[in-house]
N, C-alpha and C positions, 0 to 999 in steps of 0.2 A: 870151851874157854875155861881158864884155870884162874882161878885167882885163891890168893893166901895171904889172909894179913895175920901176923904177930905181933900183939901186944904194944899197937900204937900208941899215943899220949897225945894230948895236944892240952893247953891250959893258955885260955885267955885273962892275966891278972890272977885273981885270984879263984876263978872257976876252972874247972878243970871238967873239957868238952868231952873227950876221948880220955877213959878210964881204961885202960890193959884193951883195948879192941882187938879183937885176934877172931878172924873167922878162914875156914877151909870151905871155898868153894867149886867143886868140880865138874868137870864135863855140864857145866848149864850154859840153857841158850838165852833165856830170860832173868834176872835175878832182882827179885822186889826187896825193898827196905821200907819197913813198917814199926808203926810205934808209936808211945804218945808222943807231940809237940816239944821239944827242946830237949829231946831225947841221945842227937847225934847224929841222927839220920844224915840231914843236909852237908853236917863237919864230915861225918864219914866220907861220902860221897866226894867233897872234895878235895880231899886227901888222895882218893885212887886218880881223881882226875888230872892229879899233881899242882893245883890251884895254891895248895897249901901244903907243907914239908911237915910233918910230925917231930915233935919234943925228943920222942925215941918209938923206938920200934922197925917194923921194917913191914915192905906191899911186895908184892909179887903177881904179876901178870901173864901167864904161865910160865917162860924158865926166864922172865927179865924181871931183876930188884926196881924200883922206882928209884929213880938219880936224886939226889939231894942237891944237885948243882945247879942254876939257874940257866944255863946255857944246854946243859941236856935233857934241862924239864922241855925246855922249848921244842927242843925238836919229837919228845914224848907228845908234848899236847898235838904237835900237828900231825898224829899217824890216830887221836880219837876224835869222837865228834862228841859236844855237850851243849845240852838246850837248858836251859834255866826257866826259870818257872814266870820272868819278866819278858819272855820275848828277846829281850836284846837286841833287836833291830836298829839302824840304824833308818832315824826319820825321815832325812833330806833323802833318801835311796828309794827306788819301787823295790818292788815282791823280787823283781829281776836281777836286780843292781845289788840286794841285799847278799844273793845269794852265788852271782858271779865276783865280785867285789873279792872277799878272802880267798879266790881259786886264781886267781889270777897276782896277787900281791901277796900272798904267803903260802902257794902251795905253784909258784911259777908257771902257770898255765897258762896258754895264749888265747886271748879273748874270741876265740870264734870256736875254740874247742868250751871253750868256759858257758859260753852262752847255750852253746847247746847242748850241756850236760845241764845247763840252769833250768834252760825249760822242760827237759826230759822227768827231770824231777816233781816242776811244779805242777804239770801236768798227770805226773801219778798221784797225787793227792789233792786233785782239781781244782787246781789254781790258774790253770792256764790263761782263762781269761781274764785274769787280775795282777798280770806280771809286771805292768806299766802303773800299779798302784799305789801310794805310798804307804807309810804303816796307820795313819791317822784314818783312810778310805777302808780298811780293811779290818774284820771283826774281829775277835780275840781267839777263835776258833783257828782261823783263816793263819791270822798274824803268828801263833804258834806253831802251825802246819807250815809257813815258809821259813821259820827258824827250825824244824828238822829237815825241808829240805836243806839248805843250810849245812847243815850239820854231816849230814850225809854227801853231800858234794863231793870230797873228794875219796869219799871211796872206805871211811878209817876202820879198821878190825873191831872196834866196839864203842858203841851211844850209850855215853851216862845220860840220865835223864833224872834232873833234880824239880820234883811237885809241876809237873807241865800242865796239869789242867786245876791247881791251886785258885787260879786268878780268874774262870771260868764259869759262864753259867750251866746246867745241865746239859742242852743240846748242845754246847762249842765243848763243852767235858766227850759225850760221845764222839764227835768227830773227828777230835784229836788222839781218843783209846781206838779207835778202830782205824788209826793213819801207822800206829804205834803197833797196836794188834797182826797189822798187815807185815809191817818188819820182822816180828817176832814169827811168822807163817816164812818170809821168806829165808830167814835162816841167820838174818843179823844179831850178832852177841848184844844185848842191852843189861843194864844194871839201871834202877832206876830206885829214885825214892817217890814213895806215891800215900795218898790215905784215901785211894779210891781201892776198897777193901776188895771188892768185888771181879776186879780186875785184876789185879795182883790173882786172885785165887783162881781164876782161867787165865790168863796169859803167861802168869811164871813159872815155870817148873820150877822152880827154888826158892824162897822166900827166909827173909833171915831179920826177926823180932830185934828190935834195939830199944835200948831205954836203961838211962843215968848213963851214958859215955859207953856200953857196953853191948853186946851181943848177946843178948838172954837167953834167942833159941834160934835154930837154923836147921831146917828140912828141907823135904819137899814142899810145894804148895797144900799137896793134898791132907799130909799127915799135920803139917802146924796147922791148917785150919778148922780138922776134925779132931786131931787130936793133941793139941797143946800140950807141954810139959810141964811147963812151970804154972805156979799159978798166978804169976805178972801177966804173961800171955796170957791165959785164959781169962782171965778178967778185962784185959782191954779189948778182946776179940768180941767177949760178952757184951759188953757196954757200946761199940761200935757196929758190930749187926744186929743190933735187939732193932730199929725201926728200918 
């Protein structure tokens, strides 16, 4: 997977989220966004996911621009999948319903192929026995795991994933990096924003430092983590694995 962004903008009011953001990233299969808190990260992110149009600048996806039109963002959003860091779920729905529901109403699929691409899903990140349950019954682990099954349903060329295991305790943190880990094994493009440091540094091949609207540095995993270039990175890396 190719991605290229040029010198995006975006300014809400009088802040201004997205300063000149331009990163080249290629042939990666995993690609982390890291950094401090109000940095970009989350704005970046949705910008690729076409959530939000940029001021100026331009994305690329490898040889397709991102449409600025509203009628062909739409049909962009429905060829990715995005899990947000809330769950998203709809409440009155089970595990089941959540995740047959969009395959069926916006990706035209007929409910007995839908169903059982639902359960084939929830059952590879075991959920099976809780497909009839709604989001209230189910843990935050659990409920995050059926928004990337979800996500994954119909099948899309690449998972943005904006802070999935943010709203998490440790062990529902584990089971949702190793739902996530698994993807990244089987060969799924993902871009995610994360500040589980540790993860990023085994599952991404790529990793790309943001902070003030901007892309400060962009490697490999291995080399920004050992070897930082700036010394913005290297200081937030310091102060983040020091315990």
């Amino acid at each position: 997977m190719n991605l290229a962004v040029n010198k995006i903008t975006k300014r809400y009011g009088d802040q201004r989220a997205l300063d000149g953001f331009t990163l080249q990233a290629n042939d990666f299969s995993c690609l982390a966004f890291i950094g401090p808190s109000g940095g970009g990260k989350s704005t970046a992110l949705r910008h690729l996911c076409g959530l939000e149009i940029p001021d100026s600048g331009e994305i690329r996806l490898n040889d397709s621009i991102l449409p600025a039109q509203e009628n062909e963002l739409l049909n962009f959003r429905k060829s990715i999948g995005i899990v947000f860091q809330s769950y998203n779920l709809f409440p009155h729905f089970t595990a089941l319903e959540n995740v047959t529901l969009p395959l069926v109403q916006v990706h035209a699929m007929d409910a007995k192929n839908a169903n059982s691409r639902a359960m084939e899903l929830l059952g590879r990140f075991g959920l099976s026995n809780h497909a009839n349950k709604r989001p209230a019954e189910l843990s935050g682990g659990q409920s995050q795991r059926v928004a990337i099954a979800r996500a994954l349903a119909p099948d899309p060329s690449i998972l943005f994933l904006d802070e999935p295991t943010s709203a998490l305790d440790p062990e529902m943190t584990a089971e949702v990096l190793e739902a996530i880990e698994s993807l990244v094994a089987d060969g799924k493009k993902i871009v995610l924003v994360t500040h589980e440091m540790g993860f990023a540094q085994k599952a991404a091949d790529q990793v790309a430092f943001i902070a003030n609207g901007k892309v400060i540095e962009h490697s490999t995993s291995t080399d920004l983590f050992n070897r930082p270039q700036s010394q913005t990175c290297e200081k937030f890396l310091s102060r983040v694995l020091k315990y």
